[in-house]
N, C-alpha and C positions, 0 to 999 in steps of 0.2 A: 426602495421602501420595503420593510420586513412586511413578509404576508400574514396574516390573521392565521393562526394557529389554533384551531379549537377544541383538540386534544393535551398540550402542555403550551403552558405559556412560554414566549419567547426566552424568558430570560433564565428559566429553568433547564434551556437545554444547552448544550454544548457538543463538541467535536475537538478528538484528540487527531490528529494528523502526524502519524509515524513518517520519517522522512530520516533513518539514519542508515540505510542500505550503503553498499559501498557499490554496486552497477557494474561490475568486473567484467561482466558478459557485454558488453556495450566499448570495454576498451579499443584503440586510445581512446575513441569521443568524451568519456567519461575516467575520471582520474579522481583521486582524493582530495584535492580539494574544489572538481566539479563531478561529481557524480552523477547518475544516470536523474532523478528528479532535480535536479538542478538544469537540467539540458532541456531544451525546446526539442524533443526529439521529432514532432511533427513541423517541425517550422514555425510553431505558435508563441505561447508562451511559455517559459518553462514549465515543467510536470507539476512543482509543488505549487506553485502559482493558480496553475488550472483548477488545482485541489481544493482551494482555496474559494478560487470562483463559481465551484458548482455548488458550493456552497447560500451564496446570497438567496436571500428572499426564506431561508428557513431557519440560520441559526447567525445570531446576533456578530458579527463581526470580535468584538472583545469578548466572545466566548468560546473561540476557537482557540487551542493551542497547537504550534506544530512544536513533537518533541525529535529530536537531533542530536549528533554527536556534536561536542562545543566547538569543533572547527569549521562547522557550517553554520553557525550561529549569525555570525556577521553578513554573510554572502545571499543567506533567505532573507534576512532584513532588507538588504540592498534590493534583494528582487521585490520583495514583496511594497516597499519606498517609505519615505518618511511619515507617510499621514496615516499608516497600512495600526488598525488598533490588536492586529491576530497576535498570541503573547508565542515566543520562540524557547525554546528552553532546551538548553545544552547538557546534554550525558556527559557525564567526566568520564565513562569508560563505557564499550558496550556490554551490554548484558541481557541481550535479546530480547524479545517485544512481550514477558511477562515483567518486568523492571520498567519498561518503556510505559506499559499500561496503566501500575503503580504509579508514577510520577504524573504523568498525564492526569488522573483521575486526584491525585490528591491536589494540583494543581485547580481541577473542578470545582473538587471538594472546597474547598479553599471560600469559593465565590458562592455555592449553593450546594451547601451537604442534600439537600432534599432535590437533588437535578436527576436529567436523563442525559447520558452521555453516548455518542457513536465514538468509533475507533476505526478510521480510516486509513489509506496508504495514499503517499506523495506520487506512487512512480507506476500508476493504473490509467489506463485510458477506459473512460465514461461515456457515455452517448448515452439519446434520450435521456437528456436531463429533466425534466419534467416529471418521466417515470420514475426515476430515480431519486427523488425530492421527494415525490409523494411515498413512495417505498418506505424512505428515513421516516418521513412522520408520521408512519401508520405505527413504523416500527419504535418509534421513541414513544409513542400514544398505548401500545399494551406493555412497554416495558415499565412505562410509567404509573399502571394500573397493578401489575402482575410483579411474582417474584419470579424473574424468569432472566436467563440469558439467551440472549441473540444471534444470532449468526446470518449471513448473506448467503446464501447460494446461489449457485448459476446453474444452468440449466444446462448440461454440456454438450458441447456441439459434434466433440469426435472423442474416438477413445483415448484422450491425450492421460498422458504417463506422465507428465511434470508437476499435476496439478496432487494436494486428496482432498480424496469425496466423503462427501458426508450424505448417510442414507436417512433417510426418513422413514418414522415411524406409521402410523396408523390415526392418532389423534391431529386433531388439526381444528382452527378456527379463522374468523373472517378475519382479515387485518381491518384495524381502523384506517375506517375514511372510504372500503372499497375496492384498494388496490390489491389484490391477490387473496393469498390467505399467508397465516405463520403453522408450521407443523412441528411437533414433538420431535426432539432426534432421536432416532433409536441407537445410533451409532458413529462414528468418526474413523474412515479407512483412510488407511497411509498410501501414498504416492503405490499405484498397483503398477504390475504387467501389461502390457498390452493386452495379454488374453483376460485377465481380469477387468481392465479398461473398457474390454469392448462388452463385457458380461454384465456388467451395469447398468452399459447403455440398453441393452436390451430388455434388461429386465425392469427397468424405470424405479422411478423414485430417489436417484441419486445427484447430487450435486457436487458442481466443484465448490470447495472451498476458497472464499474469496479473500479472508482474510481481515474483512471486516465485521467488524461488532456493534450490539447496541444492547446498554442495561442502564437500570437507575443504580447511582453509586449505591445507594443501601443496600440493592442485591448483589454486587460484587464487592460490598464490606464484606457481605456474611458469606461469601463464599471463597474469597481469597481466605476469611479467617478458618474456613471449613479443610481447606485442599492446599492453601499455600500458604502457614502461619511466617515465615519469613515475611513474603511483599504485605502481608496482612501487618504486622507490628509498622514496616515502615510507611506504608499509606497512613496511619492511624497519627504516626510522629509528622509526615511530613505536610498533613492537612490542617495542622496545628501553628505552624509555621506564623509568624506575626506579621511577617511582611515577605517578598518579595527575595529578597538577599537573604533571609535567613532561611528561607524553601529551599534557595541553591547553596547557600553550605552546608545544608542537609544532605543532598544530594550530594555534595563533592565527597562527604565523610562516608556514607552508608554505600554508594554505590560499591566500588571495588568489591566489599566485602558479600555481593549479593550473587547468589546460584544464576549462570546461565543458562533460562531456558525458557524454551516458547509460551506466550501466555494458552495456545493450544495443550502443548501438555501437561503444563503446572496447573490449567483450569479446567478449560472447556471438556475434555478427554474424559473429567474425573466427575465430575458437576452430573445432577442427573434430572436440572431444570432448564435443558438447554433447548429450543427453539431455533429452528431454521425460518426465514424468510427467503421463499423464490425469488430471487430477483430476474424482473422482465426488462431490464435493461439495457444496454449492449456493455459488455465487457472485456478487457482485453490487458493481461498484464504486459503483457510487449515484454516478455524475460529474452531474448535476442534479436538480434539484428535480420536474421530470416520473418521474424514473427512480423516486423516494425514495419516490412514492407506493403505492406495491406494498407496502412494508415498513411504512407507518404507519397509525394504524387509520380505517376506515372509518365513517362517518355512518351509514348508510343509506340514504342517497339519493342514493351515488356521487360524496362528496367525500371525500378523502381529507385526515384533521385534523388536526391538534394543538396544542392550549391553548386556549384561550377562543373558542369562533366558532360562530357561529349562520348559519344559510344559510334560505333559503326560496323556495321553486321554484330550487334551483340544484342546476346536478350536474358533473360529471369536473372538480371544481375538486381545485387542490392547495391546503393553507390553514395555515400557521403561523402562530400570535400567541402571541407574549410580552409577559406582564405586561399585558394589555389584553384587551377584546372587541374582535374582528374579525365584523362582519356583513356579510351576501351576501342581493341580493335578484333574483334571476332575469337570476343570469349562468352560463354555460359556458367552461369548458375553459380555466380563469384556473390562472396561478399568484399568490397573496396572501400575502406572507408582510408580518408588522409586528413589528418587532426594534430595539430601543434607538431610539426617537424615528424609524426608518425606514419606508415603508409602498412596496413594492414589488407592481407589479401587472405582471403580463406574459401573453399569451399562450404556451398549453404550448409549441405549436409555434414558438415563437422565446425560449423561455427559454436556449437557447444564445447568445442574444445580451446576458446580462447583462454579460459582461468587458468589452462594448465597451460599453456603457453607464457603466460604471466609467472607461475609456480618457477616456469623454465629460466625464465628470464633475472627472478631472484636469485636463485639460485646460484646464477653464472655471476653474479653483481656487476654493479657498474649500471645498471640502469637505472635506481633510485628516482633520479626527477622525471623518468618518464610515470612513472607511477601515479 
């Protein structure tokens, strides 16, 4: 049952769910036409699924769209089943997550020009759902009072270098409903140094960028037309759309011809009404297989598993097998995963080097369907 919402009404809000990554870092488990949110990477249910279901009790099932490239189209429907009302919609080509926002949002637009929309990712692990729920609705509750853009921070936990931060300004106000507060951004840093990384932390007020968003389409009309008059003319055409089929031969015509580039730098970067919300939630992108292991269950004896694997005198392994036994006999600090006829072994501390292992492997040809 949807829950009473006493900041925007139910059917005013919505959720764009970005789901068109390719997961490279995750190879083989994750391949083009199963990529890394397609995958149960904790055992559960798959990532965009889950996406889906933290969703419930705050925003309307047939107001959620997940946007994707068109060859996962059919494969999230299958996941998500026949009765599932979430509408799917296929990028004819990629063109990074300010294209991806556009279509998402005129898709919105479509159902309720006057809505509040969030903009989330398929392939994030969530905890404390609960805080998390009330967070979105405090946050769709001033975006739907105010002209303002949104953004998620996290609170960060180490000096991590994969992540950017976003600093916080000085102003700030109560979120509606209680849950935290939203603060002024003063600024958006790019992925730093370590030594920079760790100068943040110390000196407080910084967040990681989480990647998600929250605004009323009206203020991201006027601001895409402000900062990105490209996705601005095609949000305007494609909100216009009469039905359904004619939305996506909008999109099949306009896309190709559209700049790729982050809705961070074509927007957010440039916008000088943007808002941060702390979020108190637990958060985790799981961008590799070293990272995954925290989330998947443990042996015993400090490997972190799952499916079929036997170890003996081994420990700080990470170990995935599908459909087969994976055995280990007095090795350390291995990533192993074996996935459709693949068997991949890497050291933790250079499992960032699978993309270029992949780069390798084109190169040489003859691998294609492992891809």
């Amino acid at each position: 049952m949807q829950e009473e919402n006493s900041f925007v009404s139910p059917e005013k809000t919505f959720a764009v769910v970005m789901a068109g990554g390719k997961g490279e870092r995750f190879w083989p488990l994750s391949r083009a036409a199963r990529p890394k949110q397609l995958l149960a990477l904790t055992g559960g249910k798959p990532l965009v699924a889950e996406a889906v279901d933290r969703l419930s009790g705050l925003i309307p099932e047939e107001n959620i769209v997940i946007v994707t490239n068109a060859a996962l189209v059919a494969p999230i429907k299958e996941i998500l089943g026949e009765g599932s009302r979430v509408g799917v919609v296929g990028e004819p080509v990629g063109r990074d997550t300010a294209a991806a926002v556009a279509a998402g949002a005129a898709w919105c637009a479509r159902r309720a020009e006057d809505g509040v929309m969030c903009v989330l990712t398929a392939d994030h692990l969530i905890g404390d759902l609960d805080v998390f729920r009330a967070t979105l609705r405090g946050a769709m509750a001033f975006a739907a009072a105010e002209d303002a853009l949104l953004t998620l921070g996290i609170a960060p936990r180490e000096p991590a270098t994969g992540y950017g931060y976003i600093h916080r300004g000085e102003e700030s106000r109560p979120l509606p409903g209680g849950e935290g507060e939203v603060c002024k951004v003063e600024r958006f840093v790019e992925k730093p140094c370590r030594e920079k990384a760790e100068a943040y932390l110390a000196e407080g007020g910084y967040f990681w960028n989480s990647g998600m968003f929250v605004w009323s389409l009206r203020s991201l009309a006027a601001a895409l037309a402000r900062h990105c008059p490209e996705k601005a003319d095609c949000f305007a055409r494609w909100k216009e759309a009469r039905d359904d089929a004619a939305y996506l031969a909008m999109l099949e015509k306009d896309y190709p011809g559209l700049e790729k580039i982050s809705v961070d730098y074509a927007l957010m970067e440039k916008a000088d009404n943007v808002w941060v919300v702390p979020g108190r939630f637990s958060w985790d992108d799981v961008g590799s297989f070293p990272s995954l292991a925290k989330h998947i269950p443990d042996d015993g004896a400090g490997n972190a598993v799952l499916g079929a694997v036997e170890a003996l005198g081994s420990a700080g392994n990470v170990v995935l097998s599908e459909g087969r036994l994976t055995a280990l006999v007095g090795v350390e600090d291995l990533v192993v995963v074996q996935a459709e006829g693949v068997t991949l072994i890497a050291r933790k501390d250079r499992a960032e080097e699978i993309k270029k292992l992949l780069a390798q492997l084109r190169e040489k040809g003859g691998y294609e369907k492992l891809f």
